[in-house]
Structure formats: structure tokens, C-alpha cells
C-alpha positions as CSV (number, residue, x, y, z in Angstrom):
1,X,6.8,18.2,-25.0
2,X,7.2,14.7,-25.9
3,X,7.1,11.7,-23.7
4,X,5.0,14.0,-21.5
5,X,2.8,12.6,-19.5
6,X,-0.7,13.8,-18.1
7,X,-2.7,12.7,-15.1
8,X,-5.6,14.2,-13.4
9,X,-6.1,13.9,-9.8
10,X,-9.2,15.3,-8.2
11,X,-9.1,16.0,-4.2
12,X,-12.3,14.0,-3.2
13,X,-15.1,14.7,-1.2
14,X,-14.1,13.0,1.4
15,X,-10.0,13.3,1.9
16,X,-8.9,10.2,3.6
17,X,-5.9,9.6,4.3
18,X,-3.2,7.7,6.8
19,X,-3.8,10.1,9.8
20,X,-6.9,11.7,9.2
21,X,-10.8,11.2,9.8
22,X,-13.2,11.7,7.3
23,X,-14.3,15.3,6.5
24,X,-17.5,16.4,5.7
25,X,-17.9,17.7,2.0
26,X,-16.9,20.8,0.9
27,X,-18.4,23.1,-1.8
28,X,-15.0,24.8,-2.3
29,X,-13.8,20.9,-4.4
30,X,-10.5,21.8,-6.4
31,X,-8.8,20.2,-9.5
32,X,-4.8,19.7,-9.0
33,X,-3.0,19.1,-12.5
34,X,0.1,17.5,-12.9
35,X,2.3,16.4,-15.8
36,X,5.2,14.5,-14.7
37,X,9.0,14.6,-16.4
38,X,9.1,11.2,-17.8
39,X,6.4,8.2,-18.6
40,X,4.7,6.3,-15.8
41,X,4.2,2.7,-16.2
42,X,2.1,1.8,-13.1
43,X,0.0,2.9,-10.2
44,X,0.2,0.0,-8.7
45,X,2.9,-0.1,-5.7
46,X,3.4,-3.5,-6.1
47,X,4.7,-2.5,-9.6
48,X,6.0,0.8,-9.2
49,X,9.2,0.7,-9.4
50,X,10.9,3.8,-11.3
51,X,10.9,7.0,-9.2
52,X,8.1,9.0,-10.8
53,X,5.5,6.1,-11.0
54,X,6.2,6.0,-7.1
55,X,6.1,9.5,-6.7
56,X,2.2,9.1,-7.8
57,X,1.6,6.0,-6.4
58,X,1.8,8.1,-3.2
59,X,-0.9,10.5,-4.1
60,X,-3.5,7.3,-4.0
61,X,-1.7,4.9,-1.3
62,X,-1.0,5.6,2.4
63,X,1.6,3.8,3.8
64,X,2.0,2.6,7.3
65,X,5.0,5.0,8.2
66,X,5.6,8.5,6.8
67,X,8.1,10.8,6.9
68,X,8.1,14.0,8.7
69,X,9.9,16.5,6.7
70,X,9.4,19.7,8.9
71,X,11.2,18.3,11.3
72,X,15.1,18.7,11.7
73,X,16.8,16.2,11.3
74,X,13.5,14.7,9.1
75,X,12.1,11.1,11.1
76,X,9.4,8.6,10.4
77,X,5.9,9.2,12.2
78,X,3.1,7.1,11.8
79,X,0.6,7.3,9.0
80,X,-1.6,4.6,8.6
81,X,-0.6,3.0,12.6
82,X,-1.8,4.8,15.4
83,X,1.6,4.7,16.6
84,X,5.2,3.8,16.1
85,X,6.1,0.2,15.7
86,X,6.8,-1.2,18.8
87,X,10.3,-3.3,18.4
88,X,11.5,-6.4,20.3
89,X,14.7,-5.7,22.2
90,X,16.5,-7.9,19.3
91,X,14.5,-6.3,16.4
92,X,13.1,-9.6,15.3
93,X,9.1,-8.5,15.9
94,X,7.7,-5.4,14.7
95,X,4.3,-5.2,16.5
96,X,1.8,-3.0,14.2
97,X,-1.3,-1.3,15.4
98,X,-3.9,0.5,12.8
99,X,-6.0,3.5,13.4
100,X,-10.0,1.7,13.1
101,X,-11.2,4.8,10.9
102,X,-9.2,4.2,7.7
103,X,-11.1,3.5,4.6
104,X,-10.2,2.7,1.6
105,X,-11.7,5.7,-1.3
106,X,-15.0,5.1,-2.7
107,X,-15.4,3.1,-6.0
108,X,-16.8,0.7,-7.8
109,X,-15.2,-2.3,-7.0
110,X,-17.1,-2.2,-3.2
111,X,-20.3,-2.1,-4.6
112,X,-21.9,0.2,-2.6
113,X,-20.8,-2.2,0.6
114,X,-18.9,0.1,3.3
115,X,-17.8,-2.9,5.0
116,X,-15.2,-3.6,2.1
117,X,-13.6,-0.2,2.8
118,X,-13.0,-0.4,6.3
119,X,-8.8,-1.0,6.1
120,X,-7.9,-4.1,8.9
121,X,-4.8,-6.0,9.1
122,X,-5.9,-8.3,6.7
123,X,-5.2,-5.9,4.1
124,X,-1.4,-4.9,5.7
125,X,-1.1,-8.8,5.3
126,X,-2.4,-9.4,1.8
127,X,-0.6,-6.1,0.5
128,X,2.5,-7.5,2.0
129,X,2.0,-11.2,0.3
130,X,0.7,-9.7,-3.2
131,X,4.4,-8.5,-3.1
132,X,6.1,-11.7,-3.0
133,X,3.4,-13.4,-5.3
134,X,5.8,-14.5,-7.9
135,X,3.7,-14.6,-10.3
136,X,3.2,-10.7,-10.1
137,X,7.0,-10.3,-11.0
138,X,7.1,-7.2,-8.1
139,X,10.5,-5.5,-8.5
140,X,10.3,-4.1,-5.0
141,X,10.1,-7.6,-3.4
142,X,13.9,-7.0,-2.1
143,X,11.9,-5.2,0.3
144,X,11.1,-8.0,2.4
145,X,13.3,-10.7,0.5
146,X,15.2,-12.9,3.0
147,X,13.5,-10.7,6.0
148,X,10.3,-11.8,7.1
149,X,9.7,-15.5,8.3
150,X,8.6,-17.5,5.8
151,X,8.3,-15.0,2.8
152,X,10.3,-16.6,0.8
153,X,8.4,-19.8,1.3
154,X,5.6,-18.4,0.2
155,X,7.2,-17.1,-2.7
156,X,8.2,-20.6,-3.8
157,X,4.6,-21.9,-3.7
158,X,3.0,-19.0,-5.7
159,X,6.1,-19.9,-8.2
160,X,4.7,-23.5,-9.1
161,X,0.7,-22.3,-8.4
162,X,-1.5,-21.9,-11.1
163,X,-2.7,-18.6,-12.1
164,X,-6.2,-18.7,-10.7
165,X,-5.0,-20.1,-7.6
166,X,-4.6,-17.5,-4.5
167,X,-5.5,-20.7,-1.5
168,X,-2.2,-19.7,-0.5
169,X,-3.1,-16.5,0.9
170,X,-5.6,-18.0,3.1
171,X,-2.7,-19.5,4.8
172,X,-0.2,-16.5,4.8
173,X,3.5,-17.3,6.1
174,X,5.0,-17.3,9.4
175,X,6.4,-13.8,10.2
176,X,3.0,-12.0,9.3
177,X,1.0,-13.1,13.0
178,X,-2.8,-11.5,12.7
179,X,-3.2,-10.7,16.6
180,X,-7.2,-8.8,15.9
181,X,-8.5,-7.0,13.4
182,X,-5.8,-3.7,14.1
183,X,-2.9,-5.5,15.3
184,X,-0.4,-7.5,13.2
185,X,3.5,-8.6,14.7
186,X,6.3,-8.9,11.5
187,X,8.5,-11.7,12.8
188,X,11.9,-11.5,11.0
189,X,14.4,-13.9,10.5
190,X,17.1,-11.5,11.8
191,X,17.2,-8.1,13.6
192,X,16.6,-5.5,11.0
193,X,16.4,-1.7,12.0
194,X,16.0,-0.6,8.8
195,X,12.7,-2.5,8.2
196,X,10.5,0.9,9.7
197,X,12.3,2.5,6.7
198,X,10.6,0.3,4.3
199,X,7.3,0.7,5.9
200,X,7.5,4.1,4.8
201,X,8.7,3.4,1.1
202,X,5.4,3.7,-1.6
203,X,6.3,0.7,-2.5
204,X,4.6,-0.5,1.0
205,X,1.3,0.8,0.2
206,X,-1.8,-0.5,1.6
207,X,-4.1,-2.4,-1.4
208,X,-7.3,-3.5,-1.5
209,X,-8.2,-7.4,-2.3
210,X,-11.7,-6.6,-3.4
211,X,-9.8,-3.8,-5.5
212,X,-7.2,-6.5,-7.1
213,X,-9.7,-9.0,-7.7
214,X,-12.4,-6.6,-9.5
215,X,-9.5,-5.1,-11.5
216,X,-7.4,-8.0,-12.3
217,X,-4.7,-7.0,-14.7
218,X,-6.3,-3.5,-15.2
219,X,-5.6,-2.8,-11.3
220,X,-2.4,-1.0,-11.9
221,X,-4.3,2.0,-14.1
222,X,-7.3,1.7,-11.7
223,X,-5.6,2.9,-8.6
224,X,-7.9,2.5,-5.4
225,X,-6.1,3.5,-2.0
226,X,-6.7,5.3,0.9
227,X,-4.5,8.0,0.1
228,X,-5.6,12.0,-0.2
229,X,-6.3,11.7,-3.7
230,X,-8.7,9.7,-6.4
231,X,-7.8,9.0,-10.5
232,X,-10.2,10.4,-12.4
233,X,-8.5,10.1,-15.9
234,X,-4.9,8.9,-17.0
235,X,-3.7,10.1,-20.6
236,X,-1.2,8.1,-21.3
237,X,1.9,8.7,-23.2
């Protein structure tokens, strides 16, 4: 059919994913194919923003929420956080803690250092900032637009920054507190139940810096997450 387009995944040796540990290898490896109704245009979640792009975003990325669909109604459990956010009685702090055995898939781009993998808040912080970077043009920055202290200050310096120029990440904004190396508080500027939602959304996928910076513009066909599954080739169109 035309405008078909093919992408391998292969189920690595070591699954890792938002609520798992890693598992030993297994000789019994299996090949999933999958050929999706329409083109994708990125595998990046920063950039995904048609449906089927983010439907395979999510076979790479874990997010920090998930969605429980056994259950009746459905509800959000955690994925990537060891448990639910903890809320402020206003909803203006969202208080995130990390499971400490999440990795981010073997590749490349670490090296051969395991350190690099090891996901931290840091990299809930920087996935969250790489979003409002305006000089990535993210359509899914209404995600945190106008919500988290500060964001769209930050947004405004990365507008007038030059391209090389990522100093401002050192400094982050003011609704993204790092409390240790699992622990991170989202301040908002106003109470916001709906902001677990969009913890949830593959959009809110967890990158890697090491990943982004190794990749550069070829990051969004280079997809390196913590999800369940690793790219192993992308025909396009």
C-alpha cells in the first residue's frame, strides 16, 4: 500500500521499562513487526505530535505516569515514579519520586559508561526544558505552557540564545525544584489537576542529554529511551 510505513522493533535483551527491573537474557529473543496506517515523522516525544508518531514514541519512551487500562473505570498508576505524585492541598506542587533502577537502553551514545544510563531527576528536568526550548519548535509545549513557574521564562531566553548555547539549562526555571537525585517538586503557577494527565501523555517521555547531544538533529530517528522496546531499522516512507 502506499504511504505505508515500516518499522522494526526488536524486544531487547534486557526489557527495561517504567516499572520493571532488569531481566536476565533470554534465548527465546522475538522480532515484533509493525507497519503503521499513515507516515511517521518523528520518534522524538518532544516532536511527536500526530497520533501515530506518538503511538511509537511509546514503544521506546516510559513516561512518568501510565495508564491502567484493566481497570474499570481505567486510572493513572505510576510508571517511571515509585508512586503517585504527591499533591499540595492547593495543587500548586506536584512532588515526584523515581524508582533508582531505571536505565536508559543500551547504545552508543553512552560509550560503554553505565553511569550515563542510570535515569535521575536531572533527566525528568532536562526532558521537561528540551520542551520549551524554543528553538526546538515542540508542538506539545501547551503541555506545560503558562503552568509551571517560570517556563515560559525560560522559553523567552532560549528564543534570543544562540544555537550552540544550552548555559540555560544549567540554571533551569523556578517550578522544576531538584530535591536529590530521585526526587523533583513541579511548582505551578496555579492549581492544575489535570497536570498528572500530562505526565502520562508520550509526549512527556523521559530523554536522554547524552542521547540529544550525540544525536543532534538525527535524535528524532535515533530513538534512545527506557521504554520495552529498541529501533533496530526505520524504512521510511
Amino acid at each position: 500500500m502506499r504511504g505505508l510505513c515500516h518499522i522494526l522493533l526488536i524486544i531487547s535483551t534486557v526489557l527495561i521499562c517504567g516499572g520493571c527491573e532488569e531481566r536476565t537474557h533470554s534465548s527465546d529473543e522475538r522480532t515484533l513487526y509493525l507497519s503503521s496506517s499513515g507516515k511517521i515523522d518523528a520518534l522524538d516525544p518532544a516532536l511527536a505530535a500526530d497520533l501515530l508518531s506518538q503511538y511509537m514514541v511509546a514503544s521506546f519512551y516510559d513516561t512518568l505516569l501510565q495508564y491502567d487500562y484493566a481497570a474499570r473505570p481505567y486510572k493513572l498508576i505510576p510508571a517511571m515514579l515509585e508512586s503517585m505524585p504527591v499533591i499540595s492541598p492547593d495543587m500548586t506542587s506536584y512532588t515526584l519520586t523515581l524508582k533508582k533502577n531505571l536505565r536508559f537502553a543500551g547504545n552508543p551514545c553512552f560509550g560503554g559508561d553505565e553511569s550515563l544510563r542510570q535515569i535521575t531527576s536531572k533527566d525528568v528536568e532536562y526532558s521537561i526544558l528540551r520542551i520549551a526550548d524554543s528553538r526546538l519548535h515542540s508542538p506539545v509545549f501547551w503541555m506545560f505552557r503558562g503552568k509551571i513557574k517560570g517556563i515560559d521564562q525560560f522559553r523567552k531566553i532560549t528564543s534570543s540564545a544562540a544555537a550552540n548555547d544550552f548555559s540555560m539549562y544549567e540554571t533551569g526555571c523556578e517550578g522544576i525544584e531538584i530535591i536529590d537525585d530521585y526526587t523533583l517538586v513541579l511548582h505551578l503557577n496555579y492549581p492544575d489537576p489535570r497536570m498528572s494527565y500530562a505526565l502520562a501523555l508520550p509526549a512527556a517521555g523521559i530523554v536522554s542529554k547524552t542521547a540529544v547531544q550525540f544525536y543532534g538533529q538525527d535524535f528524532q530517528a535515533n530513538p534512545v529511551g527506557s521504554g520495552p522496546f529498541k529501533l533496530v531499522e526505520w524504512i521510511r516512507d
